[in-house]
C-alpha positions as CSV (number, residue, x, y, z in Angstrom):
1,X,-31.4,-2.1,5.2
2,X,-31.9,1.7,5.3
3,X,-29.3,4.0,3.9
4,X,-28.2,6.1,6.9
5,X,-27.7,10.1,5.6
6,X,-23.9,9.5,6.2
7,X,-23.7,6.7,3.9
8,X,-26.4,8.4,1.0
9,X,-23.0,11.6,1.5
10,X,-20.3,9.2,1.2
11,X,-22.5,7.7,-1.8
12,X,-22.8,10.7,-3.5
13,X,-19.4,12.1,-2.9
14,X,-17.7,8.7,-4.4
15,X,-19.7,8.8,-7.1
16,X,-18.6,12.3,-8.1
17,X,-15.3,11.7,-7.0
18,X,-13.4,12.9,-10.2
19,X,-10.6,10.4,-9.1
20,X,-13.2,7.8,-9.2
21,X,-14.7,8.6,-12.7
22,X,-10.7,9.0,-14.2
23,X,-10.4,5.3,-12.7
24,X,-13.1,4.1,-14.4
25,X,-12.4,5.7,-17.7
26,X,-8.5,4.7,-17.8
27,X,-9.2,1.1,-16.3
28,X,-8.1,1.4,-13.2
29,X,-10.0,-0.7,-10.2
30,X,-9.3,2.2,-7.7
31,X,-9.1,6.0,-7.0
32,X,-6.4,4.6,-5.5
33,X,-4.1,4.3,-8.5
34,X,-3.5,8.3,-8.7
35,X,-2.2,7.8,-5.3
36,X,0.6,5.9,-5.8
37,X,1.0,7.0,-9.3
38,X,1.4,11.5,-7.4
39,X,4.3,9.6,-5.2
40,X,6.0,7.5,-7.5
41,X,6.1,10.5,-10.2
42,X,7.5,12.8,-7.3
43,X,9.5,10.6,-5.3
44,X,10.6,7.6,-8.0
45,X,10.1,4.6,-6.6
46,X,9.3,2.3,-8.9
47,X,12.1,1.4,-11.7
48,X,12.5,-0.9,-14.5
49,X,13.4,-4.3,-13.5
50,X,12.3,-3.7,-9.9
51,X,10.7,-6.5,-7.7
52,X,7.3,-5.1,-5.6
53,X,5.9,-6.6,-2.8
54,X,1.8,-4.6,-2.9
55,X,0.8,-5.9,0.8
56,X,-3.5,-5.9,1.0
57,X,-3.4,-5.4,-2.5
58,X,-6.8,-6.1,-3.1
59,X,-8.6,-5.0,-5.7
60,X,-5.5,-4.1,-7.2
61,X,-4.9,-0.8,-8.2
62,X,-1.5,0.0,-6.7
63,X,-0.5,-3.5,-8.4
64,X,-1.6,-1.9,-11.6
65,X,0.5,0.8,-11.8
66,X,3.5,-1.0,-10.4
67,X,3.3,-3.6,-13.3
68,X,3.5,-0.7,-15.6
69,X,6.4,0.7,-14.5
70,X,8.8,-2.2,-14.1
71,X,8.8,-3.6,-17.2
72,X,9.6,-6.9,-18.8
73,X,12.5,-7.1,-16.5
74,X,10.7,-6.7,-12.9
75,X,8.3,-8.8,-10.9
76,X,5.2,-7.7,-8.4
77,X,3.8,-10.0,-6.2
78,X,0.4,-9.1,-4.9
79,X,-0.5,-10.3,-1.1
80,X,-4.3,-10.3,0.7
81,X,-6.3,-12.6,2.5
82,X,-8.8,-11.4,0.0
83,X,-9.4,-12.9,-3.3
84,X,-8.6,-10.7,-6.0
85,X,-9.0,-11.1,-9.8
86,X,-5.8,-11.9,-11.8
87,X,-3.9,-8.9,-13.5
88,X,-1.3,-9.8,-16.4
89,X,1.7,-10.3,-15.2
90,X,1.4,-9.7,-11.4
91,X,1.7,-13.2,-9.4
92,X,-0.9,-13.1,-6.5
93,X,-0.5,-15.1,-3.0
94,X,-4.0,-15.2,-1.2
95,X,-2.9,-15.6,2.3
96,X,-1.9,-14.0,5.6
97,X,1.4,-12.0,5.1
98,X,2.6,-12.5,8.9
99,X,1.7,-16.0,8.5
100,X,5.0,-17.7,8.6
101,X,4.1,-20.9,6.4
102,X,2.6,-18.4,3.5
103,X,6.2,-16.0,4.2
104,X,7.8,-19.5,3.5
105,X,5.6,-19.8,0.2
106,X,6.5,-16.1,-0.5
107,X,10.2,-17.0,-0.4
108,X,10.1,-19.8,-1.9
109,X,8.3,-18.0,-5.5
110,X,10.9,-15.0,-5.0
111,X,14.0,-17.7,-5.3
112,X,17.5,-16.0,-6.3
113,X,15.8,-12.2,-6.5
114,X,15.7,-9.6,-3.8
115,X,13.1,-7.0,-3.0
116,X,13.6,-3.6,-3.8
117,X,10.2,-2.0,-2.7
118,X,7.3,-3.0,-0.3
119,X,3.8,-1.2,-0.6
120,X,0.9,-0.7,1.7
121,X,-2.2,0.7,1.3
122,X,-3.8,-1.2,3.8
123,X,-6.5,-0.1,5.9
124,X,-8.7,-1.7,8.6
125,X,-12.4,-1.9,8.4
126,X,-13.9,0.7,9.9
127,X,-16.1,0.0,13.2
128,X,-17.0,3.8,13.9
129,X,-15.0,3.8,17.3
130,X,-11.7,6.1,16.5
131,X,-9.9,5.2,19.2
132,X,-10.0,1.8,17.9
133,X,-9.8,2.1,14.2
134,X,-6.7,4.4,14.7
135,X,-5.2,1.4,17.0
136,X,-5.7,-1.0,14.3
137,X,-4.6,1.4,11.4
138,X,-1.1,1.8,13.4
139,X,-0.8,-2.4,13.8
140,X,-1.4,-3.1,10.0
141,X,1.5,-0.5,9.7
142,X,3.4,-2.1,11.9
143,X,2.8,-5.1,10.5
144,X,4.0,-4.0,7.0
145,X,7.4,-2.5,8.3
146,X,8.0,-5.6,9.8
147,X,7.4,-7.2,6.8
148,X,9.3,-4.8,4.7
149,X,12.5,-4.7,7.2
150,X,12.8,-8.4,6.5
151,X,12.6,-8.9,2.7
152,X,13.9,-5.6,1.6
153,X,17.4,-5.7,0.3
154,X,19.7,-2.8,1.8
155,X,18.8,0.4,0.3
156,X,15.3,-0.9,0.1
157,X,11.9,1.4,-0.2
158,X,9.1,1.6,1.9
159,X,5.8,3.0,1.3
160,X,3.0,2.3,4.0
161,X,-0.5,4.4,4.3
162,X,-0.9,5.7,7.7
163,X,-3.2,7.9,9.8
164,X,-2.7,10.3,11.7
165,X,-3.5,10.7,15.2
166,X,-2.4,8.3,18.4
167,X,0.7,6.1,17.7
168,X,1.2,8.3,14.6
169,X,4.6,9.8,15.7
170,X,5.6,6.9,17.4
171,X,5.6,4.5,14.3
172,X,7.5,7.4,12.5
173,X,10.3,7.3,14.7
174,X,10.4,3.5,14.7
175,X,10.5,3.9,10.7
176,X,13.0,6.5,10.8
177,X,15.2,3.9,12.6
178,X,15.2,1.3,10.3
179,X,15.2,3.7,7.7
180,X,17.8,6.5,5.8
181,X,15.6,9.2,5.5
182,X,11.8,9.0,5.9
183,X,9.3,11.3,4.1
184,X,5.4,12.2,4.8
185,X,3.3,12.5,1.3
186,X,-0.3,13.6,1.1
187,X,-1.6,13.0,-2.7
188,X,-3.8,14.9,-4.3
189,X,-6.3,11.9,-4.6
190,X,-6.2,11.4,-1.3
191,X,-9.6,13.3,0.0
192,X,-8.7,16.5,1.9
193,X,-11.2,15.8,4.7
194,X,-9.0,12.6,5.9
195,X,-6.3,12.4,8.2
196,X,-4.4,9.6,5.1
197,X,-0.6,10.1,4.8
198,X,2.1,8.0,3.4
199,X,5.1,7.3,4.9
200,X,8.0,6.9,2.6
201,X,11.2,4.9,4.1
202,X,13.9,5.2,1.5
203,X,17.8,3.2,1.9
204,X,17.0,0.5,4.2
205,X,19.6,0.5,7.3
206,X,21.5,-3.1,6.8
């Protein structure tokens, strides 16, 4: 199939991404890493001995950096209905994350521990129609939270890619409510033309 001229721009923008090439370079799987990695360095989210839930982790960048960062001491489980290859010390779950017999599964491999932080970076595929990508963006995000508000321990963290647009403010205020204080982060690797934020929901309400 013919290479339209948006996807030859795209095409030539990732591959000069210097985000992408640092990725490549350092062993990262995604420009995604730096992402995390701006917030987590600003807003310290990850800490030794922590356990991390990286929802749609797939291919495994943000589950990268988290296994870094915890330690010998802390524990990242990596959920997607896509397969992803195995990264030391991360357990993987292939499965559907609202699906309640794979929840059961999840439980069941967490045992006696508690979650202290629940990441997202999910995003939907994109069909061209915004009206209906931004609709679906706002559902996996809802999705997450809900996720999030039942396996977090009290005091818990949040941290959920969203864009901005309809439903935006909406899921914000249904964050705040679950949440102490919620904060809106743009990273740097994050490319300037999209509407990408991250919602950061820090001290879950008991």
């Amino acid at each position: 199939m013919k290479r339209t001229k948006t996807s030859k721009s795209w095409m030539t923008e990732h591959v000069n991404d210097p985000f992408v090439q640092r990725a490549k370079s350092e062993g990262y799987r995604a420009r995604a890493a730096y992402k995390l990695m701006e917030i987590d360095d600003k807003d310290r989210l990850i800490r030794q001995g922590m356990v991390v839930v990286d929802l749609g982790a797939a291919p495994g960048s943000w589950s990268q950096v988290a296994i870094s960062r915890v330690g010998a001491g802390g524990r990242v489980f990596a959920l997607d209905l896509l397969p992803m290859e195995p990264i030391k010390g991360v357990e993987f779950m292939q499965g559907d994350f609202h699906d309640e017999s794979f929840v059961a599964e999840f439980e069941a491999m967490l045992k006696d521990r508690s979650v202290d932080l629940v990441m997202s970076d999910i995003a939907p595929n994109i069909s061209g129609i915004p009206t209906s990508d931004q609709a679906r963006s706002i559902y996996l995000a809802e999705l997450a939270l809900d996720f999030a508000c039942q396996h977090l321990s009290p005091g818990g963290k949040f941290v959920v890619k969203v864009f901005q647009g309809q439903g935006f403010e909406e899921f914000r205020k249904t964050m705040e409510a679950a949440f102490k204080s919620v904060l809106v982060r743009k990273p740097q690797a994050s490319r300037g033309r999209s509407s990408e934020v991250y919602l950061l929901g820090a001290g879950l309400k008991s």
